[in-house]
N, C-alpha and C positions, 0 to 999 in steps of 0.2 A: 616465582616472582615474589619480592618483598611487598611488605604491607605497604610502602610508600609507594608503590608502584602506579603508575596513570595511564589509562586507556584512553584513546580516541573516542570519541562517540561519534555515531551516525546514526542519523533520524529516518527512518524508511519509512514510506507509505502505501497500504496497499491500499489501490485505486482502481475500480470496477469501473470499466466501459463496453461498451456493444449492450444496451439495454435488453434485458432479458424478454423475448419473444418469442410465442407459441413451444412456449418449455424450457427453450434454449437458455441454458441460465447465462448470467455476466460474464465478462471476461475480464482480465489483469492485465495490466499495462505492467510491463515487464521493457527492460533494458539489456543490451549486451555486452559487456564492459572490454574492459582491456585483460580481466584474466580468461577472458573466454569463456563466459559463464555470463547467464542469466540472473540480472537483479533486479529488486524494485528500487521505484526512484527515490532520491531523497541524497542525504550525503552531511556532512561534517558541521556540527554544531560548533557555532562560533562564539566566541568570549561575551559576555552578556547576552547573549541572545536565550529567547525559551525553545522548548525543543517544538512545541506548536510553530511558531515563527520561522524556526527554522524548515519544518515541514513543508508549511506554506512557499516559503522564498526558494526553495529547492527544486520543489516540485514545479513551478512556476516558472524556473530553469530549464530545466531540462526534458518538462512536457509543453510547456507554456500554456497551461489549465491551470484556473484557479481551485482551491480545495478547501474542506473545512476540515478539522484534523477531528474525529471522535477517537473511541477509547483506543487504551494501550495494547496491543495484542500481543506480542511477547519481547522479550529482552531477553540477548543470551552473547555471549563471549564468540565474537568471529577471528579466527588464526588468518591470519595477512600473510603471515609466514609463519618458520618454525620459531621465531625469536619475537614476534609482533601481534599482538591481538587488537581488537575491535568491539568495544562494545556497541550491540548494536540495538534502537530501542525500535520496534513498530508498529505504528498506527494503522486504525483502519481508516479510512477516507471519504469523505463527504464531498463530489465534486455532480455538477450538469452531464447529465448524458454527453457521451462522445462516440464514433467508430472507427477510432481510426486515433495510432498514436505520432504526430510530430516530436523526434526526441533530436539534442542539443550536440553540438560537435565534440562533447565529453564522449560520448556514446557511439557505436558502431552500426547501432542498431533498432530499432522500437517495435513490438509487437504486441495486439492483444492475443491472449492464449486461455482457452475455456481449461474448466478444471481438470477433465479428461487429460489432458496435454502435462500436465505439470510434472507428473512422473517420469515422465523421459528427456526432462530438459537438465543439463546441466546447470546447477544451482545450490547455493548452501540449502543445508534441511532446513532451517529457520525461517527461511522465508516462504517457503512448503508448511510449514506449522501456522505462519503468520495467514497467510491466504488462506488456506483453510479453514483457517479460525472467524476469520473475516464473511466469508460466503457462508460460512453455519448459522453465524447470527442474524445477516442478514436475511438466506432461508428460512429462519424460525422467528423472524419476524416479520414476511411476508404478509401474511393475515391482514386483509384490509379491516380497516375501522367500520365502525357503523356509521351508515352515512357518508363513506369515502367512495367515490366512482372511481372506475376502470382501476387498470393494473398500477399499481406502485413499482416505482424506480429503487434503484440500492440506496438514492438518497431520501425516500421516504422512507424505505421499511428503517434506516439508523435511526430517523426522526421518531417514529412509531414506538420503537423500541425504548427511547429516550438516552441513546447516544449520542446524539445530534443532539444543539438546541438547533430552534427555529419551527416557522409553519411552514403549512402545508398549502 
């Protein structure tokens, strides 16, 4: 590709629901698109917009949950085809407990899926990298504060952690 060359960008976010109890960690709201394959939600940054905003408004779409966007978890070059690539950027995601995912007539499909599961779903490796990376931090920042009662949710431990703003 030449150096003038422009990719698409798409905003993904990975989005913990089924709040984790008695072990059972979180799950991923995960979509089924049109190439037959498992994604996370999110989708194409538009002309002034931030890719935050766009996370938000996307996700909003097509789960109809609000979210708060914390850090960047990876960006990597998605092939569409053999002649079309995808940059794709994603976040980890700050939303209210859910179990259960309502996903939008873009979609075929909506599921949450615990970590165990992920290896045998059809889906880019990036977004296998992104989840992962997401549920690490959030497990190693499980650790309740001093003075914090009962179990923390995915959206305290990113607050704890100091990915999230906001209280507790």
């Amino acid at each position: 590709m030449s150096p003038s060359t422009r990719f698409p960008v798409s905003i993904k976010g990975v989005v913990l629901g089924g709040a984790e109890r008695d072990g059972t960690p979180a799950r991923v709201a995960l979509l089924w698109n049109e190439r037959e394959e498992w994604e996370l939600p999110g989708g194409k940054l538009e002309p002034g917009e931030t890719p935050e905003a766009c996370l938000v408004r996307e996700i909003r779409e097509e789960l109809g949950i609000a979210v708060r966007p914390g850090p960047v978890l990876d960006v990597w070059l998605y092939p569409v085809t053999d002649e079309a690539e995808v940059l794709v950027v994603t976040y980890g995601c700050e939303t209210e407990p859910f179990d259960a995912v309502r996903w939008s007539a873009e979609h075929r499909e909506g599921r949450l899926f615990g970590p165990a599961e992920l290896d045998g779903l059809p889906m880019p490796e990036g977004y296998r990298r992104a989840i992962r990376s997401w549920l690490a931090r959030v497990a190693r920042d499980r650790t309740p504060t001093a003075g914090s009662a009962g179990a923390a949710t995915p959206v305290t431990h990113a607050r704890r952690a100091g990915y999230i703003a906001g209280s507790e």
